[in-house]
Each structure stands twice: as C-alpha cells, then as structure tokens.
N, C-alpha and C positions, 0 to 999 in steps of 0.2 A: 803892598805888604799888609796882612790882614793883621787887623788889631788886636790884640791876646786880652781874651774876656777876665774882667774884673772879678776878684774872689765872690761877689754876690753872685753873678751870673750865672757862675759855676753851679753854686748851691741851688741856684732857682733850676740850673737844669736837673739837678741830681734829683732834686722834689721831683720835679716832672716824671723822672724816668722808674722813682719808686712807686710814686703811683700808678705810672701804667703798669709795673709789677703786679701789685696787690690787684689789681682791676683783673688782669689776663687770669691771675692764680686762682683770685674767686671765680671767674668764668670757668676753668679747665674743672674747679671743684665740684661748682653747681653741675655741670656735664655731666662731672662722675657718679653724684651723688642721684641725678635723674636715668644715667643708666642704669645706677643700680638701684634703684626704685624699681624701676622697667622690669631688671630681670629679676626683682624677689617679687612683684604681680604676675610676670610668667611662672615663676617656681611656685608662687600661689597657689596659681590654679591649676597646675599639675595634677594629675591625680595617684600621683606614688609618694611617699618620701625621697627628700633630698635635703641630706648635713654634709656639710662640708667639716672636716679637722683638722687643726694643726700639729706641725711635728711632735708639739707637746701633749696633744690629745684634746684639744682644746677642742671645743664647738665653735666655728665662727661663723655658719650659716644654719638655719633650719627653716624650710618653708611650712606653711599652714597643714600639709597633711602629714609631716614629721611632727610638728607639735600637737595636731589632734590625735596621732596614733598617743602618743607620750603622755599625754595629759598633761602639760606644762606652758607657762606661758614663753612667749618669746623670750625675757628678761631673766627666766629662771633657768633658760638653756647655755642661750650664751656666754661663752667664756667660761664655761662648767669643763672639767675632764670629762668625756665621753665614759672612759670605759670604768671611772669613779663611781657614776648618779647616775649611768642610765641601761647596764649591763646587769644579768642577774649575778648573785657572787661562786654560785659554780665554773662561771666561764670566764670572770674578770680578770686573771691575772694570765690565765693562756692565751685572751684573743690580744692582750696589752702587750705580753712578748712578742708576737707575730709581727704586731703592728709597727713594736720598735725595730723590728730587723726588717720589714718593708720599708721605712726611711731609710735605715742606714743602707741600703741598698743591697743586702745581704740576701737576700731570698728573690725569685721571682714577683711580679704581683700578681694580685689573686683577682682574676676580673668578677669573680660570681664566687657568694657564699649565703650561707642561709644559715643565721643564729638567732637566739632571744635577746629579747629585749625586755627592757623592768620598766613600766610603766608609774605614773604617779601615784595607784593605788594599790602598786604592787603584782600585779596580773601580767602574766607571762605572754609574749605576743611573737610569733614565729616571722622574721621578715627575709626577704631574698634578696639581697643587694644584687648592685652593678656596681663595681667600683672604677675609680680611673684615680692614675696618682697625677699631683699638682706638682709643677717643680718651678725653679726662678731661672734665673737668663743662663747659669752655669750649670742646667740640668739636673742640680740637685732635688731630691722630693722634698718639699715644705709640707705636705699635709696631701688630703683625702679628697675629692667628691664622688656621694654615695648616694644613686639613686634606691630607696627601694618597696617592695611591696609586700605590704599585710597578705600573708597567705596562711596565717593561724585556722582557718575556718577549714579552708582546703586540706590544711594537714590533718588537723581534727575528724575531717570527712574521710581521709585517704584511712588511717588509723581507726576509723569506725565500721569501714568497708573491710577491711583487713580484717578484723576481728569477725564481721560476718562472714566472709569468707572461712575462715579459720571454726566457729560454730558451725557451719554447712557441712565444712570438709570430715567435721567429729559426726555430725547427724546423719540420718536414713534420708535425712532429704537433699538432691539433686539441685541445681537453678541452674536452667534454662534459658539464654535467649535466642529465641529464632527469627531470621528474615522471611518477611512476609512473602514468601517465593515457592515455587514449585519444590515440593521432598523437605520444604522447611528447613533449609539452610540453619549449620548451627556457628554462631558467632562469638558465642559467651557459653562455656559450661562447669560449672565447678569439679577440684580436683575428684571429688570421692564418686565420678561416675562409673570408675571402673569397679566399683564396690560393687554397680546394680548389673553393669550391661559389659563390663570384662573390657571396654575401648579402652585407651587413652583420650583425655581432653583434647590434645593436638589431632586423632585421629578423626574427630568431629570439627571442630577449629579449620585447619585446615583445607576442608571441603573431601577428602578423603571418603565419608558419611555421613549423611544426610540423616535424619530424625529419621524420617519415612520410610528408610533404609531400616530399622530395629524394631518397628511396627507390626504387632503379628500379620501377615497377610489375610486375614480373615476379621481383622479388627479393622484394618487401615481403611477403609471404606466408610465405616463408624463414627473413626475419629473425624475426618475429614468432612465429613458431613456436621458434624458438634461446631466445629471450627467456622464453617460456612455461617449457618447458622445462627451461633454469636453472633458473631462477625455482624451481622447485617441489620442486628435489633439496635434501633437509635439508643446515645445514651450507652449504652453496654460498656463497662470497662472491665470485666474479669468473668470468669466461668470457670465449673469446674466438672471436667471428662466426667462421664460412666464408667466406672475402672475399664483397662485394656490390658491385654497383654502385648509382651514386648519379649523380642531375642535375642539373648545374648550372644556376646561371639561364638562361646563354646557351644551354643546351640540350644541353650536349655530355654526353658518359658516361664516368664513370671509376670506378674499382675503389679500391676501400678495406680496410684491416683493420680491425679496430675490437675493441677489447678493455676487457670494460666489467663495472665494479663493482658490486655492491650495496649500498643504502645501506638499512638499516632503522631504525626505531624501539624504544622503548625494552619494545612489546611484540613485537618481532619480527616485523613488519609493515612490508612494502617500502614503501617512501616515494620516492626515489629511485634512478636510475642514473649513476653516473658513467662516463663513456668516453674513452678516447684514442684518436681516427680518424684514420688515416695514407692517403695516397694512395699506392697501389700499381701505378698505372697502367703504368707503364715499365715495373716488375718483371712484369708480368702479359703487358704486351705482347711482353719479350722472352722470357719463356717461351713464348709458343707463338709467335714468330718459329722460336725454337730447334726447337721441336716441328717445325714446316712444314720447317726444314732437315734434321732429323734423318729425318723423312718421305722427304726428295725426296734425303738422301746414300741411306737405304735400296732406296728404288725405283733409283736408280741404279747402285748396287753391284748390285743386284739385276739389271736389265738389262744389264749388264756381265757380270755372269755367266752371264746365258744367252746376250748374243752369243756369248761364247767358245766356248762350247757347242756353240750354233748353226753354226758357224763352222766348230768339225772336224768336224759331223756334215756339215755341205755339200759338206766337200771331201773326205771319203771317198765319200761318195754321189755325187759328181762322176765318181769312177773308174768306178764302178757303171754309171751311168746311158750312159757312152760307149754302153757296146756296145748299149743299148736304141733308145739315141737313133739311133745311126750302120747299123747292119744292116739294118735297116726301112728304110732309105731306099735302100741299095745292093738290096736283093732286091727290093723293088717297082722299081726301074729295070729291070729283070728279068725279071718277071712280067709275064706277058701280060694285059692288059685284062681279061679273062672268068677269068679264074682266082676259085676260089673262094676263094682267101687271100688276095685282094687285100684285102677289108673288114676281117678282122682285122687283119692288117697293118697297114693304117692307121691302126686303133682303136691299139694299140701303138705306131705312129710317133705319132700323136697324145697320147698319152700320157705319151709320153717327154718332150715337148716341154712338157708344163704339169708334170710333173717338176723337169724342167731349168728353171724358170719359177720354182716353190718352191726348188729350190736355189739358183738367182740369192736370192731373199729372205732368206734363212736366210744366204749370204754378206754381203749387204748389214749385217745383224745385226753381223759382227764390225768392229772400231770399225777406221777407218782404210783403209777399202776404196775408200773414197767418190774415191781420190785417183786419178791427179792431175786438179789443178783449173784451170780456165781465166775468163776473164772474160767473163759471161753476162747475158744480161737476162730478167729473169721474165717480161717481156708476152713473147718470142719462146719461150718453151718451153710457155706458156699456149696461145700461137696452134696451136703446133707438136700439142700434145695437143688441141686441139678439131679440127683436122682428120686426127687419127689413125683406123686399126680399132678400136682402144681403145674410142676414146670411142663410135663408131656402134655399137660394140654393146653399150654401156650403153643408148644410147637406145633401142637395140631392148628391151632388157628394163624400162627405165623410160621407156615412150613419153609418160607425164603428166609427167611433172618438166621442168622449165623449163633450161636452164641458161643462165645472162644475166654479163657479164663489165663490170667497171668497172675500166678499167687507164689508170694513171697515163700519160699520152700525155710525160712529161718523168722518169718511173723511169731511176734511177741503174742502173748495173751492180754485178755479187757476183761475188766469185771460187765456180763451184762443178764440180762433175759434170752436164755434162747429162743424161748416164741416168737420175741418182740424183734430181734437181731433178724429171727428169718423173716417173719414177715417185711420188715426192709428191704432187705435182699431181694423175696420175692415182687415186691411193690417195684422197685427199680426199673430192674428188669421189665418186668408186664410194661412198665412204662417205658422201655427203650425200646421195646419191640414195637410197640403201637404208634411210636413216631416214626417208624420206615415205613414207607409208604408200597415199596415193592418188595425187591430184596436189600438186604444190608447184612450190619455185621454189629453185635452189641458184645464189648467185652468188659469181665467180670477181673479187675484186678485186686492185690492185698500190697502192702508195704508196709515197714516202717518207716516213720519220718518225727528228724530229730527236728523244732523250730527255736533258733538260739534269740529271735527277735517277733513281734509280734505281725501275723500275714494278715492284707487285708483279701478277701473277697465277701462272696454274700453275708458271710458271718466274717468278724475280724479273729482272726484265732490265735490263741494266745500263746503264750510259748514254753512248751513241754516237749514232752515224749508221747507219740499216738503212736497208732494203728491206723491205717488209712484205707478203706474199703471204697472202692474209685467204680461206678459203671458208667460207660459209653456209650454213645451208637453215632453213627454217621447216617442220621435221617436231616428232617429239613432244619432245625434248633427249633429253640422258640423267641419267640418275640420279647422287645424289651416291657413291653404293656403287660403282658402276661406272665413274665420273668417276677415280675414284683408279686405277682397273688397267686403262684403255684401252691403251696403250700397251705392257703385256707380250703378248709372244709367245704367240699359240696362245687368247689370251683374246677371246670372241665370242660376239655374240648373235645371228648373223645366221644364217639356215637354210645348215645344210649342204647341199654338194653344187650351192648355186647363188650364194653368194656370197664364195667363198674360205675362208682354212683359218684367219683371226684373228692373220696375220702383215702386214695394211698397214699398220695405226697404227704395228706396232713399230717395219717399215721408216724409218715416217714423223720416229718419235724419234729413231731412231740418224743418220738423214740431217743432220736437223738439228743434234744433236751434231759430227756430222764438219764440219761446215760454221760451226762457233761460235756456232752462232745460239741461238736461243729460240721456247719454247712459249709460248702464252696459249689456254687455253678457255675459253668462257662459255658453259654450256649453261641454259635452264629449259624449261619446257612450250610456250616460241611457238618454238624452234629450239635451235640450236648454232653458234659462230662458231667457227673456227681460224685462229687467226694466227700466222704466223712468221715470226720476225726473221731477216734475214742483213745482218752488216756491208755496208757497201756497199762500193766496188772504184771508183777513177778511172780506173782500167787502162780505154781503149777495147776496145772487140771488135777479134776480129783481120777487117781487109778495110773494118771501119768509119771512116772518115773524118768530121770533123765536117763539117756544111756550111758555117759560116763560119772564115775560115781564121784562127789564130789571130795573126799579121801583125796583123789587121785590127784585133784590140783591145788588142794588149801596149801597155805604160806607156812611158815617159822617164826612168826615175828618178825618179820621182817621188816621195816621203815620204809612207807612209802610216801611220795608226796604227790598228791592232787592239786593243778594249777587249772584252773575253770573259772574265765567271768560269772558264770550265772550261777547262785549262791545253792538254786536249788538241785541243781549237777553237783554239787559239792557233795553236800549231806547225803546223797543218793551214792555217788562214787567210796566216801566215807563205810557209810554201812554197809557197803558191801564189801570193800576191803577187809574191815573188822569179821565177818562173817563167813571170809575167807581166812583167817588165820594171821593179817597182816597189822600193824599198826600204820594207823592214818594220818594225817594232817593236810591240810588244805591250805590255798595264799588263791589269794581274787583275780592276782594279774603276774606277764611274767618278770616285772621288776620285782614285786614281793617275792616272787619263787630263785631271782638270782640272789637275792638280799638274804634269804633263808640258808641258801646251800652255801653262801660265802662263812657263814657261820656253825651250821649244822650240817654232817654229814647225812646222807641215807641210801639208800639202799637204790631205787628208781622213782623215776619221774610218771607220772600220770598224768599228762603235757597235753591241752585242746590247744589246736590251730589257729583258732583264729577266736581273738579277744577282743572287746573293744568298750573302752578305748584303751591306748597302751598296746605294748609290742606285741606281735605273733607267737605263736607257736616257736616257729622257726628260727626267729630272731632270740627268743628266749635261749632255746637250747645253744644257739651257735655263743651266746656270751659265758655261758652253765660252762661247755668244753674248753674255754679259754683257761680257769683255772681247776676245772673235773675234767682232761681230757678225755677218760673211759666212763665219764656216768651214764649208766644203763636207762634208757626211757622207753616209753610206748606211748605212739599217738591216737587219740580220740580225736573225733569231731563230728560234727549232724552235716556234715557236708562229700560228697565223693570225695575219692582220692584224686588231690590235684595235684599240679606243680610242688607247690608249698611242701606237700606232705613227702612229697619224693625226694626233694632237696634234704630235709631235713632226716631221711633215713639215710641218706647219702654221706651224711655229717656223721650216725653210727646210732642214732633212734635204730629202736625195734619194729614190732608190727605195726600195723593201722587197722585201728578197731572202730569200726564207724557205730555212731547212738542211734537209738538206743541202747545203754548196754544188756548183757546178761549177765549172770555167776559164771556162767560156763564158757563164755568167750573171754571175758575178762581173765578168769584166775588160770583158764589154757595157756593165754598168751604171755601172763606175768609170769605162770613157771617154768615158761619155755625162755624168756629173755633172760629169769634169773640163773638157768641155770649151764647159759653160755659162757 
C-alpha cells in the first residue's frame, strides 16, 4: 500500500507543475509572438497595403506600405477607428454603415472596392482593396483583412486621357494609331472620325478598313513612300505628311495634314504609328482660290498695262497714218484710169485702211473707250454681223465651217457700244472658224441667265441678271498653257499674214471689261465654248415700243408680297411692282413671308424657289395654305422648271416666270392670276 504524500509534498508538486505552466505558456507566447513578427516582415515587404479591422472599426494591423501610403506612424494607427482618422468625410459615414451590416452579416461581402483615403497631410489617395472577412470558431465576422493598392496616379492618368479624348472628340483633330503592317491597320481612333472620313471608329477598329483603304489612290504611293523614309532615318521619332488627300465614304475628297509618331519596341523595332489628321480642306481650297486671284489681279494689271500702252501708241500712230490714209484717196480721184500708179496707190490706200483697222484695235485696248453706251440687244448686232462683208468673207476663206445661231427669241437688253459689241461678236467667230481645221460647225447663241450664287470659271461671275452671248465650235480646243494668255495682246497661233496680228481676244477682254461683264472658257479636244456675261438693261431700245401696251396690265393697288433671298432681286421686283400699279413689300426668306401673312393679309405671293438658307419656295407656300388655303401666288426663280416648281402649282401657285424678269411678263402674269 503506497504511502499518502505529506501536505508539503503536495505543495512541492503543485510548485513544480505551475512552473511547467508558466514555462510551456511563455514558450507558446514567444512562438506566437515570432510568428507574428514573421508575418508583419512578410506584410512589410509586400508591396500593396494591408489593415486589418475590428468589428469595432478598430485598426489592429498595418504593414509599412499601409503606413507609407498614410503618412502615420505604426502607433498613431493602431487602435484608431479606421473610418474616424483615416476616411475622407464625404464617404465616412456611408462606407461605416456598409461596414456595420458586413459584420452583422446583413449584406453580402464585398471582395473588391476602390475608395479614398485621407492621408496625414490631408491629400486625397484613390486605393483598390481586396477584401476577405475574419470570423472566430462560430463563424461570426470579428473584423476585415484588406489588401490594397495606390492606383491614384492610374486614375489621374485615366481621367487625363478621358479629357484628351473628350478635347479631340470637340477638335478638327483626329488620333490615330496604326500597326506597323500592310494598308496600316487601325487599332486606336478617336470618336470624331466620322466628322472627316463619314466611318465609324468600330469600322476602322475592327479591321473592316484599313487607313490605306481612304487614301486617295493617286496619293497613296506618296504617303507610303514619306513613311518608308522616316521610318529608316536613325534617331527619327516623328514626321510630318505633305498634305494628301483622302475619301470619304460618301466619296467626296479632302485634304489633310497628318503628323505622325513612332512607336518602337523595347528592341527598337517599329511596332506602331501614332498620328494626328487634321482636315485642311478650307485652307487648301482658299489657297489656290487665292492663287486663281492672285493669277487673274496679275493678268489683269498686266492687260491694263498694255492697254495703256496700246492706247498712246494708237494715237500717235493715228496722227501718222492721216496723211497715208487721206492722200491716196485725193490723188486717185485724180489719176486717170490707165495710169500706172493707180495699182500702187491703191495697194497704199488699201493699206492705210487695215492700218487704221489695227489702230481702231490697239485703241479699243485702252479701258474706257468703249463709251458712250446705249441700250442694245445681242440677237440685233448677231443678225447685224452675219449679214455684214465681214462675215462673207470669212466664209469665203472657211467655205466648210458651218455657222448656225440659237438666240433667245425673248433676250433682255444691255447697255453697250455697238461697234465694240460687234466687233466681239465678229472676233469670236473669225476665231472659231480658224480653229477647225477642215470642216466643222461654229455656233452663235443668246440667253438669259439668272445667277442666285456666285459661278466660278475663267472669270468668277458674280451674281445677277445677264445676257449671255455663248460661241462655239468643235475644232481641236486649246491648250491649258495657252488657255491662260489668249487674251493678251499680240499673243497667237494662227499663220501670219492671213489671219490677223493676235489682237481679237484682247479686243474681246478689254470690251468686256468696259461693259462690266464676264469671261467663261471651256476648252478640251472635241471644241471651245465662250461665254459672256453683260448685265442686263430694262431701258427699251430707242424707236422700240412694246407690243402690248402697258395700260393693258398695270395693277389697282393691289398688295403684293416679294419673298427672294437675294436682297438685290428684292428692290428690283419692288420697283417694278410699284411701277406697275401694285403696292410692294418684301421678307428675305419664307419663314419671314409665313410670319407676315399670319398677320397681314395681301393680295399674292411673289414666291422664288429656292432660298438659302431656310425653307423653299415650296415648303413656304404648302405652310401659307394651311391657314390662306386660297392665297393666290406666282413663281420666280433663275432656275428651269423643275419638280419643286410643279409640286408647288400643284398645291394652287400660278405661273412660273423664270429671271430674269420683265414688266411685261411679270404684270401679264400678275393680271391673269389676279383675275382667276
């Protein structure tokens, strides 16, 4: 039987066994306290943040790149409420609610979020969490570990990019980036391409279209060689095109700059090109608008100076030429028949006379001669020159050329010279005949032509009411080199000695200068056309009388309204309304003319077709009948009867009176619609 240990024994064991306690406890402590040494030198040198919090919001972890984001020391974190001292205070009390219904287990967790953080010096820092919840043995959540990472810079950049973008998308300018690849693949293009080239971004993006694909084909050879080029010069990181042109969807052509980067790799090997494509269209076009002016003030200045020129050489040569021209004529009155000096003679009276023929020319040259001027009609000076000696003895020396005439049987009058007018006429002509080489066909037309906008050819012509005197032929044309100096003085291809000395065209410029008007040629290999404008003239011919008397169709006072964009159609349509018997008024466009009628009645519309900008002809009257459905109108316009104009008699419009107008068309038509 074992012997039952003495009260001290006891005691000496119980010592023993509390000291193995406290021995074991510091062991498991130091353990713990070296793991977690361990893992806060791994969380050290992490390189994201990582806080851990408790349910209370408490901090009870932060490793070195938590605390360097933060600005705070280990001691000033811990055991801090998180969303107290380290949240900005826009977001502190919504991201604290979230937080407490993520404990209470109320809501899902939220493994990723991306909020601010308040730094120690106050400085706003954007971080992206990872979150995971902590819980104890019965699953409940006690608190947070939150890896996360500083992406304030990134966001900063993304919201930098975004706003460039967003400036691009406002500007004329394109960005571009292409792969360094055959047709130059497009990988990146800002939205506002379709502003230049009518795509979609996704339609480039995509692979759909290719750069090289919008390239003019007459350019793309160009570019691609610039590109080469670059490309190959050591050093080189940017260049910028020779403007190019490019096609839009819809097919049209515009001009671009284009100034573009390189983008290599990390062995120096092109990967990419970036570009910024601007449309230059305007700029391009008003450079050689400029150029064409610059052109035609030089030829002009230029011809102005040789009129002058011209001009006193004529009229010293004038004094000259008296006694050649006038003594040959008194000594053969004189001379007996059979005299041997009668043939000379005449060869020198004859002489004198195509002399004095170039010195008329050579006067005509100096500007201002042309005067004074009367009011004429171009079919009467047309007729007047095809029944002249003039003309019979063209056709003597071009007996195959045709000449055929198509004249306006209702042509307006022009103030002009009828010397100056025919000699035109006759110059033309001589000159359409001498470009057919065998037989042909030269024809002599007239028109009216209204111009509501301004035309460009050889002259830019401006926009009125003319007369338009047009000849033709269908010889070989002329040349673009030759095209530009027809018109100076003494300049000619035509054989000497049989068809003048290369002073008609000049005559034919300066006439038409004197007379306000306008050139137009059109030459290629099947002919040449010339056209020229002269204002037109209401002034009758003197002796001319209309055949209907104007009694027969003036107005009563009537109230009319004139609706015409062009200001100077207005005053023009105006007084002659008034001078017909009607009272007038005028509106610019036909919103002003519905705005009017909604307020004031009248009598008829004197409605042009087509306005701009702003509604139609068409569109005006169809809104006029919604509350006038009987208001009586007539159409004008400088344009044929089209669609438009039909539709809109269709609607219960009257005639259609194309411009230019007259008295006599006009107040015809006004008394025949007024008195339906």
């Amino acid at each position: 039987m074992t012997e039952k240990p003495t009260y001290e024994e006891l005691e000496k064991r119980i010592q023993r066994l509390e000291n193995m306690d406290i021995t074991e406890r510091r062991q498991v402590e130091e353990a713990l306290r070296q793991e977690r040494d361990r893992a806060q030198k791994l969380l050290d040198i992490a390189g994201v943040m990582f806080v851990a919090i408790d349910a209370n919001g408490e901090v009870t972890l932060v490793n070195q790149k938590g605390r360097a984001v933060l600005g705070y020391g280990q001691k000033e974190i811990i055991g801090k409420n998180w969303f107290d001292n380290f949240l900005p205070e826009r977001i502190k009390d919504q991201t604290k609610t979230v937080f407490n219904s993520l404990m209470a287990g109320e809501i899902e967790p939220i493994e990723y979020v991306e909020n601010a953080v308040l730094t120690k010096i106050g400085e706003e820092r954007i971080i992206a969490w990872h979150n995971t919840i902590l819980t104890d043995n019965q699953g409940n959540a006690v608190g947070t570990l939150s890896s996360g990472e500083d992406i304030t810079e990134r966001k900063r950049a993304e919201v930098a990019l975004q706003e460039a973008y967003r400036i691009i998308n406002r500007s004329k300018a394109i960005a571009f980036l292409w792969k360094n690849a055959e047709g130059w693949p497009v990988e990146f293009v800002s939205d506002n391409v379709d502003e230049l080239l009518g795509y979609k971004a996704e339609d480039f993006t995509s692979g759909k279209i290719a750069y090289a694909g919008v390239v003019h084909p007459h350019d793309l050879e160009k570019v691609a060689k610039e590109v080469t080029t670059y490309s190959a010069e050591e050093g080189r990181e940017e260049f910028i095109h020779d403007p190019y042109r490019v096609v839009t969807k819809g097919g049209k052509l515009k001009w671009v700059d284009d100034m573009t980067f390189i983008r290599r790799d990390q062995n120096g090997d092109i990967t990419h090109y970036e570009g910024i494509v601007m449309d230059i269209s305007e700029r391009v076009r008003a450079e050689h608008e400029k150029e064409i002016l610059h052109d035609k003030l030089q030829r002009s200045q230029k011809m102005e100076s040789l009129g002058i020129l011209a001009g006193g050489v004529a009229h010293d040569l004038n004094n000259v030429l008296s006694g050649i021209v006038s003594y040959p004529e008194l000594i053969l009155m004189d001379l007996p028949e059979d005299s041997k000096f009668r043939t000379p003679i005449e060869t020198i009276n004859e002489s004198g006379h195509r002399a004095a023929a170039i010195v008329q020319d050579l006067l005509t040259m100096a500007r201002g001669v042309a005067t004074p001027k009367e009011p004429l009609n171009l079919n009467d000076i047309v007729g007047d020159y095809l029944n002249s000696p003039e003309f019979k003895k063209l056709q003597h020396f071009h007996p195959t050329v045709m000449v055929n005439t198509c004249l306006d049987t209702g042509l307006l009058n022009m103030d002009g010279s009828k010397v100056h007018i025919r000699k035109v006429v006759m110059n033309l002509v001589s000159n359409a005949s001498e470009a057919i080489d065998d037989s042909g066909n030269v024809i002599i037309s007239t028109m009216n032509r209204y111009l509501n906008r301004p035309q460009r050819g050889y002259d830019l012509v401006d926009i009125g009411e003319y007369v338009v005197l047009s000849v033709s032929d269908n010889g070989s044309g002329i040349s673009s080199d030759d095209l530009e100096r027809i018109f100076e003085p003494f300049y000619t291809k035509k054989v000497m000695g049989r068809s003048g000395t290369g002073l008609g065209l000049a005559v034919v410029w300066n006439t038409v200068q004197d007379h306000r008007g306008y050139i137009d040629v059109a030459s290629d290999e099947s002919g040449t056309t010339f056209e020229l404008y002269f204002p037109i003239s209401r002034a009758e011919l003197s002796g001319n009388e209309s055949l209907i008397p104007i009694e027969d169709y003036k107005g009563n006072g009537e109230t009319i309204l004139v609706v015409d964009d062009v200001k100077s159609q207005r005053e023009i349509s105006c007084q002659m309304l008034e001078k017909l018997g009607y009272k007038a008024k005028a509106v610019s466009s036909g919103q002003e003319a519905v705005a009017y009628l909604k307020e004031n009645p009248l009598d008829l519309l004197l409605l042009d077709m087509i306005m701009d900008p702003g509604i139609s002809g068409r569109e005006t009257y169809e809104r006029i009948i919604k509350f006038h459905p009987n208001q009586k109108a007539i159409i004008v316009s400088g344009f044929a009867e089209t669609d438009g104009v039909r539709e809109t008699q269709k609607l219960g419009a009257g005639k259609y009176i194309k411009k230019p107008l007259t008295l006599e068309k006009i107040g015809l038509a006004i008394k025949d619609e007024l008195g339906k």
